[in-house]
N, C-alpha and C positions, 0 to 999 in steps of 0.2 A: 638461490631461489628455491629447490629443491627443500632446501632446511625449513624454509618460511613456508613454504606449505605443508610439509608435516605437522609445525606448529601449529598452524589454521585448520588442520584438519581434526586436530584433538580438541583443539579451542573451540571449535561448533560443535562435536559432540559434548561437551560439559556443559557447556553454554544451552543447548534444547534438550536440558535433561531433563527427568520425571517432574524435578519440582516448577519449572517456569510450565511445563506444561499443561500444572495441575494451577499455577497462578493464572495461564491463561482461560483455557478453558471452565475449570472450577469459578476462579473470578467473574467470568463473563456471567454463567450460569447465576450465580449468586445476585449480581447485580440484574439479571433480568427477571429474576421472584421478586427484587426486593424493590422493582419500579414496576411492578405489579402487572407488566408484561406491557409496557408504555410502548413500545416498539412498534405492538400491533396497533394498539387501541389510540397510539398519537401519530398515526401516517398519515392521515386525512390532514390534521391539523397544519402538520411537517410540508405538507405541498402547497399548501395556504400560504405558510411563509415564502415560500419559496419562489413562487408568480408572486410578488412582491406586494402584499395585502396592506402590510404593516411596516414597510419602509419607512422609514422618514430620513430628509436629506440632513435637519442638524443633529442625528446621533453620534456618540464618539465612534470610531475606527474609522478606519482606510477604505473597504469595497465593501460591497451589499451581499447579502444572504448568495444568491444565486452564485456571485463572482466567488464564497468561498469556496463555497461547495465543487464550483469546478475546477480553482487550487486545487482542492486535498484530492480529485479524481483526476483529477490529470497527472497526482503525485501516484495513485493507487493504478486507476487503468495504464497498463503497459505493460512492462517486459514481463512484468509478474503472470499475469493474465495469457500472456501468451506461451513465453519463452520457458517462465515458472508453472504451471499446469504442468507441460512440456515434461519437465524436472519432476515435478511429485511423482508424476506415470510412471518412469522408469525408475524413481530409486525407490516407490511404494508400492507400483501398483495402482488398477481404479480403485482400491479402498480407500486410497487416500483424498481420494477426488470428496467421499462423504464426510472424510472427517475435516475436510476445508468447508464443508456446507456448512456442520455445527459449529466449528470457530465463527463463520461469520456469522450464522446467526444470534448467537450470543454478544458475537462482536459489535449488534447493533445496541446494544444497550450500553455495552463499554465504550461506544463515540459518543451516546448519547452524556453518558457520565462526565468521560473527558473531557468533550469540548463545549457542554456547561461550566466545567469549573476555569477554562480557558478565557471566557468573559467573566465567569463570577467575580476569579482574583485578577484580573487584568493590573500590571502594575507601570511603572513610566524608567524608562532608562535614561544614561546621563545627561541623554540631550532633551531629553522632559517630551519622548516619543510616547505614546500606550504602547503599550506592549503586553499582550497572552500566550501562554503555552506554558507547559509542565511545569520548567522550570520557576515560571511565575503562581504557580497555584501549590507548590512544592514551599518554596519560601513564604508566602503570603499566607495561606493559607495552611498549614500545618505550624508557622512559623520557624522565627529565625536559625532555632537548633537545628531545623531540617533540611537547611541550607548546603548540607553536605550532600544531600542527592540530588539538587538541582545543580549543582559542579558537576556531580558525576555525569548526569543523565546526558549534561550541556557535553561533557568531554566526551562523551561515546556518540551522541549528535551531530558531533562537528567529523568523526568519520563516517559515523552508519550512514547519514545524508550525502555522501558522495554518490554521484549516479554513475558510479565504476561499472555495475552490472549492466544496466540499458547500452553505455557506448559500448561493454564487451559481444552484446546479442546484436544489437546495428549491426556492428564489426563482423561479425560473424554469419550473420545471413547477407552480406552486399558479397562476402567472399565466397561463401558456398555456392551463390547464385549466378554475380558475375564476374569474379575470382578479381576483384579490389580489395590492395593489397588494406592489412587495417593500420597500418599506420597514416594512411592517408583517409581513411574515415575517420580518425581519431580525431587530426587534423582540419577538416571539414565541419564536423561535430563540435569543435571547442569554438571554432569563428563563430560557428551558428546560433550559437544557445551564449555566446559574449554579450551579443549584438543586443537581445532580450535581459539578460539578467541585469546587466549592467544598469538597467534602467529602473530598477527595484520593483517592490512587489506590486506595485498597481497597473505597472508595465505586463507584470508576468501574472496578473490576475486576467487583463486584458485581452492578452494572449490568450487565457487558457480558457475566460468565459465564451470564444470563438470556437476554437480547436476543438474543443474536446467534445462538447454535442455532436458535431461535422465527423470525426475519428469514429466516436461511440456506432452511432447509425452507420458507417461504412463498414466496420466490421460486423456488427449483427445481423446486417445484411447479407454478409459473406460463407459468414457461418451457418448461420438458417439455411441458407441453398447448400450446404455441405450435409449439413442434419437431413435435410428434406432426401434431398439424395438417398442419402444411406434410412428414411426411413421405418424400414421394416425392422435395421440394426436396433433401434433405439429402448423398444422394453428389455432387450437380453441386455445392451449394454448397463445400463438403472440395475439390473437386477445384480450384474456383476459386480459394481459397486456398492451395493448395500451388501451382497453377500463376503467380497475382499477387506472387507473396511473391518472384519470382526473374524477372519481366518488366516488374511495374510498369504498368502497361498500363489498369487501371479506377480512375478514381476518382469522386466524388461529381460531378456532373452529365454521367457519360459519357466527361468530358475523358481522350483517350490521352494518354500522354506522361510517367508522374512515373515518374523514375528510383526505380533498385532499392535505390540507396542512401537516397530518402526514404522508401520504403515500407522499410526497416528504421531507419531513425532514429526513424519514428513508432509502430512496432512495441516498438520496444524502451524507446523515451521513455514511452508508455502503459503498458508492464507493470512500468515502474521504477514508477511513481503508483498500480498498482493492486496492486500484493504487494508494494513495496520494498525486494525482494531487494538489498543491496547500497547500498542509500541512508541506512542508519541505524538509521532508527527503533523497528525489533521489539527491537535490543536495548536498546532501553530499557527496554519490558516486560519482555521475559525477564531480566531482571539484577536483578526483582526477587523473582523465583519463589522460593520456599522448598527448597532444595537444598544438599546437599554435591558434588554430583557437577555438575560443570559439562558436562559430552558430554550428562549424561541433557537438559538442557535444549537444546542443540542440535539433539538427536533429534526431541524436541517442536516446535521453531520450525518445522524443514525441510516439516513438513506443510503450515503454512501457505501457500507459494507452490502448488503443486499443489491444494488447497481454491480458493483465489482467483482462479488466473487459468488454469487448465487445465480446472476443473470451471463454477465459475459465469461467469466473461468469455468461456466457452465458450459456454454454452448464451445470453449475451445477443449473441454475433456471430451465431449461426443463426436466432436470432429476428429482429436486423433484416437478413439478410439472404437469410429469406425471405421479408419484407413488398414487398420492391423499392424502398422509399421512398429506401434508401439513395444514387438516383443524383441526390437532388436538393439543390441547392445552396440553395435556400430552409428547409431544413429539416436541424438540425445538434443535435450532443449531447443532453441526455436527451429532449426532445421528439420525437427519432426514435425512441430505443426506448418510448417515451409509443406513437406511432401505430403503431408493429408489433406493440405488445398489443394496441391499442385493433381496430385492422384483422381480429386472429384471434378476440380475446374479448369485441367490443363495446365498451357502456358497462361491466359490469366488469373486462372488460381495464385500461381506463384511470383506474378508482375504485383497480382492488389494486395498478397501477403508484404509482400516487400516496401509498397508503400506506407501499411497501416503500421508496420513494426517501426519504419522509420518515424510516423507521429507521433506514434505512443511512447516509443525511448525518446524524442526530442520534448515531448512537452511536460514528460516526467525529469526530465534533466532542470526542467526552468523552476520547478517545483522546489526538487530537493536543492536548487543554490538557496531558495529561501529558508526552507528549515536549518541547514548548514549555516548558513551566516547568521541565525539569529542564536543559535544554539553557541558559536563563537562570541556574537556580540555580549551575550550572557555573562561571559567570562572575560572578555578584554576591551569591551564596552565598543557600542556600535561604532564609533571613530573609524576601528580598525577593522570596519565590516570589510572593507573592501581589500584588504589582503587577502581575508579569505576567501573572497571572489576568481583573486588569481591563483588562489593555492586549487579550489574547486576545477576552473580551466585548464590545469596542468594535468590534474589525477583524471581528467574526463578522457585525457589522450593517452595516462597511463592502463586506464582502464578497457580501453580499446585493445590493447597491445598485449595485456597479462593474458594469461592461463583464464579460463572459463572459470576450475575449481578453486583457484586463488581468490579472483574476484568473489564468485558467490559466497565461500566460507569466510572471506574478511567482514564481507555486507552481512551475512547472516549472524557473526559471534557481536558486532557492534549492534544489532537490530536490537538482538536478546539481552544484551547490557543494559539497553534504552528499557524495555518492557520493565525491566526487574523492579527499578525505583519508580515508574511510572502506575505499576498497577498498584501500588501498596500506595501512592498518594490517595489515587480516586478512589480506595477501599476505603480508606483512612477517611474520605472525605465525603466518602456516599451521603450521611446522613445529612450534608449541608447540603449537596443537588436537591435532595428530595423536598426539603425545607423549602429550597427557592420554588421546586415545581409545584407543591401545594398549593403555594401564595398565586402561582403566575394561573394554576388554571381557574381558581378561585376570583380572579379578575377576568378571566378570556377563558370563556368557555367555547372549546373547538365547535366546528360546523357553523 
């Protein structure tokens, strides 16, 4: 075990090296000049869709705008947002906090991109299902030669969507708090999230168009009184993060000295894990939304990074970082923001942490079995979806039980595999989103 995490630990450093870092952010950057700042100027529209303006019940797919969108956030809000903020603090510093602001905010135009072309190239698998995501706008639309990165992206897929990290932070705060052991969260956690997946994605859209609004408002609420509390902290903390985010200079036990380059590597690695602007995943949701119009889904997606990691990974960096706990090397991922509740709101600070972490890892678990088995079905055709249903069940208990650094550096080098062929599709393909969005506003003009 010892060996396999050495290896994993060298494999994420290569893996979030200068160049993905310059394909994420560069990329996103590029694609938000060159949709002419659509992010801003199409939210109005984007919420239109979304209260169900333009529905109609005979479109192709599976669930409705609203139902995707709270897939892909149910896949995005969670351990990232809590456990991963947690994680950037200590291994970056607040600098890192700012450079997860500009990943997502570019990142909203790289979902806007993605999960257009998720419906644009929607294709049908063997049993004559629709079917969207990367890999289908990878083949479809760049065509058949480039069929070897829709293997790829499908094979790194089929592990980066394991939700090994979420049942490793469950696991890890039921123990900190009320010392349950994790093998038996693991346990608990895999009956639980069967019960749901098993029942495929309309089951697990079902679920998550409920849960996740319900989850969202109970932590914002939690957090808000945490900020409020502490806030006088709140202009020195903002400044500390604009000023760390380009010095490098604080990190977890006080230590000077982390270059500015890792305080953006850990910035932008934790905002790819907690909105995945860019690494895949939402279009898989959104490729299954009920739509003729591929842009109206893009519109839809693009809210999501801005929800995720501008509003709530917002309010979980000002919480732990106005507890102070943050400078301590003994105390790391969701157990820090566990005592920055626990320090502002007591014992129930630490009862309503514990339930929110457990919503946000279970209903991100229901998530990633869909992107996982589709990225499988990719490759050994949906028949054998369901093998890797119970392969996904097993690694949810293995995931429980590993090492904390095992887990994040296996999720984090399979994320950064995914992004690699994923952002050179929608580069490669920008000029077709844009094509279709001309056409679509040129029909439907927002307001």
């Amino acid at each position: 075990m010892q060996t396999l995490d050495r290896i994993l630990s060298v494999a994420v450093d290569i893996a979030w090296g200068t160049p993905l870092l310059i394909l994420l952010l560069g990329g996103g950057t590029l694609l938000t000049l060159y949709s002419r700042f659509l992010p801003l100027s199409g939210t109005r529209h984007a919420l239109e869709i979304l209260q169900g303006k333009f529905d109609r019940e005979g479109d192709p797919g599976d669930i409705s705008h609203f139902q995707a969108l709270s897939t892909a956030l149910s896949a995005t809000i969670g351990m990232g947002n809590i456990g991963g903020v947690a994680i950037a603090i200590t291994q970056g510093g607040p600098g890192a906090v700012f450079w997860m602001w500009m990943a997502a905010l570019v990142g909203m135009a790289t979902k806007f991109f993605s999960c257009t072309l998720a419906v644009l190239y929607r294709g049908t698998d063997s049993q004559g299902n629709v079917q969207g995501g990367p890999m289908y706008y990878m083949e479809l639309g760049l065509g058949r030669k480039f069929r070897f990165l829709a293997i790829f992206f499908s094979v790194c897929g089929t592990i980066g969507c394991l939700a090994m990290f979420q049942a490793n932070q469950v696991a890890e705060i039921l123990k900190d708090t009320y010392g349950v052991q994790s093998w038996l969260t693991g346990l608990v956690l895999t009956g639980l999230v069967a019960v749901v997946i098993l029942g495929g994605v309309k089951r697990i859209a079902k679920v998550a168009s409920r849960l996740v609004p319900f989850m969202c408002f109970l932590y914002l609420l939690a957090s808000l009184y945490v900020v409020l509390v502490h806030y006088p902290l709140v202009p020195q903390i903002f400044a500390q993060i604009v000023h760390d985010a380009f010095t490098g200079t604080a990190a977890a036990g006080g230590v000077a000295g982390i270059s500015v380059m890792t305080v953006i590597q850990t910035g932008i690695k934790r905002a790819a894990f907690s909105n995945e602007a860019g690494i895949g995943t939402a279009p898989m949701a959104h490729g299954a939304a009920k739509t003729t119009e591929p842009v109206r889904e893009g519109l839809v997606a693009m809210i999501g990074p801005f929800i995720d990691t501008i509003v709530v990974c917002s309010l979980t960096a000002f919480v732990i970082l106005s507890s102070g706990n943050w400078r301590s090397e003994e105390i790391q991922g969701v157990s820090l923001t566990t005592q920055a509740f626990e320090a502002a709101m007591g014992e129930f600070g630490k009862v309503a942490l514990v339930v929110i972490v457990l919503l946000f890892g279970i209903s991100t678990m229901f998530s990633y079995s869909y992107y996982g088995r589709k990225s499988f079905s990719y490759l050994f055709g949906p028949e054998n979806g369901r093998i890797y249903e119970f392969f996904y069940l097993v690694m949810l208990f293995v995931g429980a039980v590993w090492s904390a650094n095992m887990v994040v550096n296996l999720i984090d080098t399979t994320f950064a595999m995914m992004a690699l062929p994923n952002m050179l599709a929608i580069l490669l393909l920008a000029p077709k989103v844009m094509e279709a969005t001309r056409d679509y506003f040129s029909r439907h003009r927002p307001g």
